[in-house]
TORTORZA-214734 format. One line per field, with one value per residue: x, y, z of N, C-alpha, C, O, CB in turn; residue in one letter; residue number from 0. Coordinates in Angstrom, 3 decimals. Glycine has a CB too. Layout:
n.xx [X,...]
n.yy [Y,...]
n.zz [Z,...]
ca.xx [X,...]
ca.yy [Y,...]
ca.zz [Z,...]
c.xx [X,...]
c.yy [Y,...]
c.zz [Z,...]
o.xx [X,...]
o.yy [Y,...]
o.zz [Z,...]
cb.xx [X,...]
cb.yy [Y,...]
cb.zz [Z,...]
r [A,...]
k [NUM,...]
end
This chain:
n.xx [51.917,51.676,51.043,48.196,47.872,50.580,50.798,49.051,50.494,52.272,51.113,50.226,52.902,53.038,50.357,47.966,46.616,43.448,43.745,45.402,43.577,41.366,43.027,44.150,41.376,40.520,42.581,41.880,39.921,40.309,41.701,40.345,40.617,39.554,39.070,38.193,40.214,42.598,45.164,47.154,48.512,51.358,50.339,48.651,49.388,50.723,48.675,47.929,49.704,49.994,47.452,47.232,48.968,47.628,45.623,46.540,47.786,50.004,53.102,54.348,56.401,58.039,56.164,55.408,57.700,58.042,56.144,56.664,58.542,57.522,56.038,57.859,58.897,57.594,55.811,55.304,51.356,48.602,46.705,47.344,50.656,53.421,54.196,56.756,59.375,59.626,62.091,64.635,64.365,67.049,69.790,69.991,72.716,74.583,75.912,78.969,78.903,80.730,81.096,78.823,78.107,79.830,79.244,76.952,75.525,77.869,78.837,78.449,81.868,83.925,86.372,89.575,90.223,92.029]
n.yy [3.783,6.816,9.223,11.236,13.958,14.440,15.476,17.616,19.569,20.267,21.688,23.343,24.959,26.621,27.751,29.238,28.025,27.720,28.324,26.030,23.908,24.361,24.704,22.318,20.510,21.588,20.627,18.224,17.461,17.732,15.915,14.129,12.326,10.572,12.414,11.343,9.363,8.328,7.601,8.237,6.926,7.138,7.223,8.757,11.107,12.281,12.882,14.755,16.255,17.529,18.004,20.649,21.466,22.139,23.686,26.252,27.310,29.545,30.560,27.581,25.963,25.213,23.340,21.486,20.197,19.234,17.355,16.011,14.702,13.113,11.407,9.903,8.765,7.123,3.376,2.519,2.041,1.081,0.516,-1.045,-1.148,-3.328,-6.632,-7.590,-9.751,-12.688,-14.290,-16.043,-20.113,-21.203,-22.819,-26.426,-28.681,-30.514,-33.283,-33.282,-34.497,-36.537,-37.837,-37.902,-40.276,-42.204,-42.931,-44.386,-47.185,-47.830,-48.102,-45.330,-43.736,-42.760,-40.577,-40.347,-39.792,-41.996]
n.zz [17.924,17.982,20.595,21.205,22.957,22.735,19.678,20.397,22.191,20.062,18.460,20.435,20.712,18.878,18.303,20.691,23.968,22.676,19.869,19.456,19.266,17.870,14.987,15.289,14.964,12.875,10.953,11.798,10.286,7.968,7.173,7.484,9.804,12.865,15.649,18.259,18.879,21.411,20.307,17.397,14.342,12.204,9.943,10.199,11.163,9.503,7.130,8.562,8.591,5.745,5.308,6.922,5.622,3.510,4.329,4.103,5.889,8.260,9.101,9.370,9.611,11.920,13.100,11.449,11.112,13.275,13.681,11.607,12.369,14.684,13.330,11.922,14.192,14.510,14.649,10.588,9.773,10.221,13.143,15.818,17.297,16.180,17.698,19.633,18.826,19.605,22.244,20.944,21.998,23.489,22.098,22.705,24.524,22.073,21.240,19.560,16.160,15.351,17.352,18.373,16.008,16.950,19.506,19.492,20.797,21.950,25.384,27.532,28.041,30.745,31.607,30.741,27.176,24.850]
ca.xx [50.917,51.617,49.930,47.361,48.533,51.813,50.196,47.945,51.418,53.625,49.857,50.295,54.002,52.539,48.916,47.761,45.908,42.174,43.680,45.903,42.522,40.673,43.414,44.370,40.384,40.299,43.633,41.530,38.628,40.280,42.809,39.501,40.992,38.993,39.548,37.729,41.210,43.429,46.551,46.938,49.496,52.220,50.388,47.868,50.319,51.353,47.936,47.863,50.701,49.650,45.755,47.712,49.810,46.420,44.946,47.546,48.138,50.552,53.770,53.859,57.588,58.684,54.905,55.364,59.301,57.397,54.775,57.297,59.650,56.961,55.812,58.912,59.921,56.983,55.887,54.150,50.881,47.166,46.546,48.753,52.228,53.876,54.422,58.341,59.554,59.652,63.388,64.685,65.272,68.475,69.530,70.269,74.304,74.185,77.307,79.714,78.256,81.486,80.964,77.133,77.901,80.892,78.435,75.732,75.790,78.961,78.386,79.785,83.478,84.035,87.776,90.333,89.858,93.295]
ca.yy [4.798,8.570,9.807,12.647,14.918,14.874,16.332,18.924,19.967,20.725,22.555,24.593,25.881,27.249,28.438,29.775,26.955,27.818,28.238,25.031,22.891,25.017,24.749,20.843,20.082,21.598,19.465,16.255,17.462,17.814,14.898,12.727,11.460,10.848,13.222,11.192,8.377,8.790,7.801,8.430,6.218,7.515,7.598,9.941,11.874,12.898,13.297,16.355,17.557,17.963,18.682,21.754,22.648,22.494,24.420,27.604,27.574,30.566,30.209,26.298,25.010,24.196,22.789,20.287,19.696,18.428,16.236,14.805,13.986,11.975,10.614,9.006,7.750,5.767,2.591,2.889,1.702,1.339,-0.455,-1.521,-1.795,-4.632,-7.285,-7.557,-11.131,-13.720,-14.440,-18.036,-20.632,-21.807,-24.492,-27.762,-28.922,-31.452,-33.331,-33.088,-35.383,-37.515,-38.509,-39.116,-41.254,-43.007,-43.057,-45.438,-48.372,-48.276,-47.626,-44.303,-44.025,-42.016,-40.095,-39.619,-40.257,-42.895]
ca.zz [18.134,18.320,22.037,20.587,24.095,22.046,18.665,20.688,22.224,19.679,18.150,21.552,20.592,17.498,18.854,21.911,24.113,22.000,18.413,18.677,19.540,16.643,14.268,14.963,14.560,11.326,10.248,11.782,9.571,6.095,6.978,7.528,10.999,13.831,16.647,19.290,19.599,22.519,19.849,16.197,13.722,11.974,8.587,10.316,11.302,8.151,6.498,9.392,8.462,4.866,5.969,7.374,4.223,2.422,4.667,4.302,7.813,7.824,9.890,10.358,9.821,12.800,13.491,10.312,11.027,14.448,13.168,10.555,13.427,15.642,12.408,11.573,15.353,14.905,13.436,10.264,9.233,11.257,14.118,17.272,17.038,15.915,18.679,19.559,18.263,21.292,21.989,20.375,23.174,23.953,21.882,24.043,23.960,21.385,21.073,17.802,15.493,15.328,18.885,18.630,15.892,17.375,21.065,19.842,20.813,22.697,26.071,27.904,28.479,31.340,32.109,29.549,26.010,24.199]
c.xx [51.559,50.187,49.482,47.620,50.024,52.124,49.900,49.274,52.320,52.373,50.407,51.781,53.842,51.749,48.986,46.891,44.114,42.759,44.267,44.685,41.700,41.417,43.744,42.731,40.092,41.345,43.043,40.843,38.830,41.302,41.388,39.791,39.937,39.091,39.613,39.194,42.287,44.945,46.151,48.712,50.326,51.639,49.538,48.231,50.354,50.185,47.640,48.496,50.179,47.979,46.313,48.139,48.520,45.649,45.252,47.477,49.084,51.761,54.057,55.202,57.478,57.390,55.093,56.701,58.598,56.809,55.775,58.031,58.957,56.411,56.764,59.708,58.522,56.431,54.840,52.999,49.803,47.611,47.610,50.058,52.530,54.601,55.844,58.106,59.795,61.481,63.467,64.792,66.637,68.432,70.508,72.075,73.709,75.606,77.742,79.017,79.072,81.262,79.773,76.823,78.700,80.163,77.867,76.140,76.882,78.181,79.441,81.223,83.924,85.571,88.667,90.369,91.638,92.974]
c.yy [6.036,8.925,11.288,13.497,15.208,16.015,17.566,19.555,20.591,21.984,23.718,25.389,26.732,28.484,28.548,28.285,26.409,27.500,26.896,24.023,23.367,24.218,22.781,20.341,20.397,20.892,18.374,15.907,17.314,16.628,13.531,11.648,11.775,11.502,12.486,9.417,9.546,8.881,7.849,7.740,7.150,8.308,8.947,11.159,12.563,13.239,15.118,17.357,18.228,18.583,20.426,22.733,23.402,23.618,25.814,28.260,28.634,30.225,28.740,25.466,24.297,23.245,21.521,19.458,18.770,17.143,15.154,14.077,12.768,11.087,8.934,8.436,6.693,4.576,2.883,1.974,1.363,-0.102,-0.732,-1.645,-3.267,-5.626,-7.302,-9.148,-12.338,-14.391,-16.018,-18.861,-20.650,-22.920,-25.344,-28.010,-30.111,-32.034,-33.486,-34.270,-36.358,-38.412,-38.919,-40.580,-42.963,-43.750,-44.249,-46.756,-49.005,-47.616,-46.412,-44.488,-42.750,-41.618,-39.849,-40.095,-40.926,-42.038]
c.zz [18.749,19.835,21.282,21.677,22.962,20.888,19.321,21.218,21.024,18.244,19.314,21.178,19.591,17.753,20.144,22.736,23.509,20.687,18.607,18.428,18.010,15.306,13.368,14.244,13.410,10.673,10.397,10.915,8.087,5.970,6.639,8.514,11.619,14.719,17.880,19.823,20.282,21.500,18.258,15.587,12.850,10.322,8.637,10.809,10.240,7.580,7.177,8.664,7.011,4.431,6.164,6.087,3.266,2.396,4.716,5.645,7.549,9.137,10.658,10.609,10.727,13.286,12.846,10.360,12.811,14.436,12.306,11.638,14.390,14.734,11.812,12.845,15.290,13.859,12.590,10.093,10.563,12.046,15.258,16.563,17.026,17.144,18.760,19.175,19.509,21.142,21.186,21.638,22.506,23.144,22.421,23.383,23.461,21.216,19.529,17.004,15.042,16.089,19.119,17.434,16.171,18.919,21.183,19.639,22.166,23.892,26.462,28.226,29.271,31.801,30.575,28.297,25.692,23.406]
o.xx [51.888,48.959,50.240,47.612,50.262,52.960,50.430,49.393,53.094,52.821,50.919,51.733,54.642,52.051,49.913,46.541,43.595,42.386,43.665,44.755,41.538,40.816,43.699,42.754,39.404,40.961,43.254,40.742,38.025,41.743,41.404,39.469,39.281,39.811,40.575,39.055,42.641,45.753,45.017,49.781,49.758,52.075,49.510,47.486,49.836,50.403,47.325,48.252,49.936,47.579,45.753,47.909,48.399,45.171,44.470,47.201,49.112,51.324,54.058,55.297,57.044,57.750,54.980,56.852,58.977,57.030,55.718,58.041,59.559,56.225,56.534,60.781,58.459,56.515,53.759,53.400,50.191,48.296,48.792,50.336,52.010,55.709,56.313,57.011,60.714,61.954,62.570,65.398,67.096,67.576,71.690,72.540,72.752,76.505,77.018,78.509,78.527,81.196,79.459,76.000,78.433,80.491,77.923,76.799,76.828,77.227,80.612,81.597,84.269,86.067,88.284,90.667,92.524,93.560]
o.yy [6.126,8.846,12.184,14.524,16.340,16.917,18.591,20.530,21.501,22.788,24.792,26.598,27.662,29.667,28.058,27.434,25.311,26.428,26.156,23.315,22.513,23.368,22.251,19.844,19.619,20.439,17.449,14.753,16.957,16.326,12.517,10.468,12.787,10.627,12.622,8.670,10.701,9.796,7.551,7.961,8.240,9.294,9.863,12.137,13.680,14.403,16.169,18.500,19.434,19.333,21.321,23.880,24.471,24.301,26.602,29.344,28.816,29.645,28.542,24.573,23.145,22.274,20.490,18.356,17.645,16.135,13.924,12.846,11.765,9.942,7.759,7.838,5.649,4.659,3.311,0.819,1.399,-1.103,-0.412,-2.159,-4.160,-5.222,-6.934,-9.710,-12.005,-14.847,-16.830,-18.252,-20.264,-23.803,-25.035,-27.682,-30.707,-31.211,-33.744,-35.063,-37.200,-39.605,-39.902,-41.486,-44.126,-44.858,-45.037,-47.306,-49.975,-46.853,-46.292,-45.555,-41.751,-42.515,-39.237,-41.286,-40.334,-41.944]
o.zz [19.932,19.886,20.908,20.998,22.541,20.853,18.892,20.475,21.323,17.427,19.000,21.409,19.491,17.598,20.789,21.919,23.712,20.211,17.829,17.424,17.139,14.648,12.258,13.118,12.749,9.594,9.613,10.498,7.227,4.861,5.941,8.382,11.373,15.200,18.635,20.791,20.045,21.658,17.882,16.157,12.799,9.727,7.815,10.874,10.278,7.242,6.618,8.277,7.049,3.540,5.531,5.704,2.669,1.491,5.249,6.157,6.332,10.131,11.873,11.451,10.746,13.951,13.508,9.833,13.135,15.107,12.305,11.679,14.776,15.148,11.523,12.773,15.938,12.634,12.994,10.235,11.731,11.837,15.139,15.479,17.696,17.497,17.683,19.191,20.258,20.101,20.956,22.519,21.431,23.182,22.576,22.291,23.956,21.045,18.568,17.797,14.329,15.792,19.789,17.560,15.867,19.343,22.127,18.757,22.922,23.743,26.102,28.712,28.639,32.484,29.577,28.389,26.309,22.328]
cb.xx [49.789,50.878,51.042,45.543,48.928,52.181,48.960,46.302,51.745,55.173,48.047,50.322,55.191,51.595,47.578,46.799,46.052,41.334,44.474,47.159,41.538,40.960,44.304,44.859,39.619,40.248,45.098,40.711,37.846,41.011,44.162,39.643,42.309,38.846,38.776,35.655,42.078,43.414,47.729,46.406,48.910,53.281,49.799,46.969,51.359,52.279,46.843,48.647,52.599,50.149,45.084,48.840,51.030,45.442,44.649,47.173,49.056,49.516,53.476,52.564,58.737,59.551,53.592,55.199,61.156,56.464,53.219,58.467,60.306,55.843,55.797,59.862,60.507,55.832,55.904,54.326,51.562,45.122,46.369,48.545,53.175,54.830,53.802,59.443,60.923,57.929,64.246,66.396,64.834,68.723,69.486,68.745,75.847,73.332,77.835,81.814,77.595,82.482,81.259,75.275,77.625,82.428,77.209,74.426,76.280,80.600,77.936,79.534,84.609,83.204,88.594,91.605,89.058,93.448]
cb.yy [4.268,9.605,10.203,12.550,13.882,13.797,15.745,18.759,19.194,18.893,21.666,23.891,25.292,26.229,27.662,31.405,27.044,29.250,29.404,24.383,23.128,26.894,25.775,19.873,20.264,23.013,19.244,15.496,18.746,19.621,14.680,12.021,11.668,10.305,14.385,11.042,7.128,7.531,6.498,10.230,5.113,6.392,6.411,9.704,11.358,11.935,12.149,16.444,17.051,17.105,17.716,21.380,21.392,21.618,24.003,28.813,26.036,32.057,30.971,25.174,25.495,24.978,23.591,20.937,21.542,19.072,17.172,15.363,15.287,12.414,11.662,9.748,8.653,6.140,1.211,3.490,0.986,1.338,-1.566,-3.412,-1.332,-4.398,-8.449,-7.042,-11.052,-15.744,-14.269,-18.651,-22.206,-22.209,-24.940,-29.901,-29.074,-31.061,-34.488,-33.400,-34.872,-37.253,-37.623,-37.789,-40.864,-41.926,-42.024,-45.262,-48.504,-47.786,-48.537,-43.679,-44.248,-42.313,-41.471,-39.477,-38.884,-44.575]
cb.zz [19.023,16.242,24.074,20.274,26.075,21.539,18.021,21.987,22.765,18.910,18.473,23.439,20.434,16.646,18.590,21.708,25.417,22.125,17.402,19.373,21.303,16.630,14.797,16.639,15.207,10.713,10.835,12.958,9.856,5.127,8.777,6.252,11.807,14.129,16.782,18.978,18.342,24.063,20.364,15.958,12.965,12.211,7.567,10.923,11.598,7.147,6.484,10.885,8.387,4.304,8.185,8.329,2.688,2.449,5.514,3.250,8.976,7.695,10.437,9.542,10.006,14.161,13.071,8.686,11.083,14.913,11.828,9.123,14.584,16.751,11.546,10.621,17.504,15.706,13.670,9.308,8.327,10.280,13.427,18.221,18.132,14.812,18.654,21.190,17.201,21.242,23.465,19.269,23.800,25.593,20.386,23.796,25.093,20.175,21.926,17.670,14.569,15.426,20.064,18.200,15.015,17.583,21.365,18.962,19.432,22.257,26.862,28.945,27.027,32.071,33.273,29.775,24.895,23.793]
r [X,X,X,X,X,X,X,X,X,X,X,X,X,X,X,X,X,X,X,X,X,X,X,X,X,X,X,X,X,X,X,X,X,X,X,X,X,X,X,X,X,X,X,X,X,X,X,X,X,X,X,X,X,X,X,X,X,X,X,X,X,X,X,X,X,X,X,X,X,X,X,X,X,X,X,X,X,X,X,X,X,X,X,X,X,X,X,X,X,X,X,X,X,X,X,X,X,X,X,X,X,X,X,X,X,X,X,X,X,X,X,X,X,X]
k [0,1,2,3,4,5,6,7,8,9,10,11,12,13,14,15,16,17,18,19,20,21,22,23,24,25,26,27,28,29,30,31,32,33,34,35,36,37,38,39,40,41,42,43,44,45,46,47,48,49,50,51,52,53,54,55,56,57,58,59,60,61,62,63,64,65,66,67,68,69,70,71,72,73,74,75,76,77,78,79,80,81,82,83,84,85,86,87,88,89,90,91,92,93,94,95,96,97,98,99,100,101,102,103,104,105,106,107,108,109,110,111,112,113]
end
């Protein structure tokens, strides 16, 4: 998830602190995003950016070279981020499989191997 403070920022290097709020709400409006989430996903990202092109925003490079950039640090596709993977355990010492099958039966033999 893209933090929407992040978006309305890199809106403010563009616009003044009124037009970027103006300008983003008409990108939320023709993208068909919601306005009212705190974060927005990567794909909605990008519908902005091209909401924008559509919209002949006038002067937007570095605005869209912005949007593509937080677009692509994040993961894509709706909903929460993808859980991290839970480490593996440890796996247990197992002994060589010569020696576990040479083991059974016999009992241990403790000190230096003949």
């Amino acid at each position: 998830m893209i933090a929407k403070h992040k978006v309305v920022s890199l809106f403010e290097a563009r616009f003044d602190y009124a037009w970027a709020r103006i300008v983003l709400s008409d990108a939320l409006a023709k993208a068909g995003v919601s306005g009212g989430k705190e974060g927005l996903d990567a794909d909605e990202v990008r519908s902005i950016a091209a909401a924008l092109t559509a919209l002949a925003v006038p002067r937007i490079d570095g605005l869209l070279a912005g949007l593509a950039a937080l677009a692509d640090a994040a993961p894509a596709g709706k909903g929460k981020a993808a859980p991290e993977p839970e480490p593996e355990p440890e796996p247990e010492a197992e002994e060589p499989a010569e020696e576990a099958e040479a083991s059974k039966g016999k009992p241990a033999q403790k000190g230096k191997k003949r």
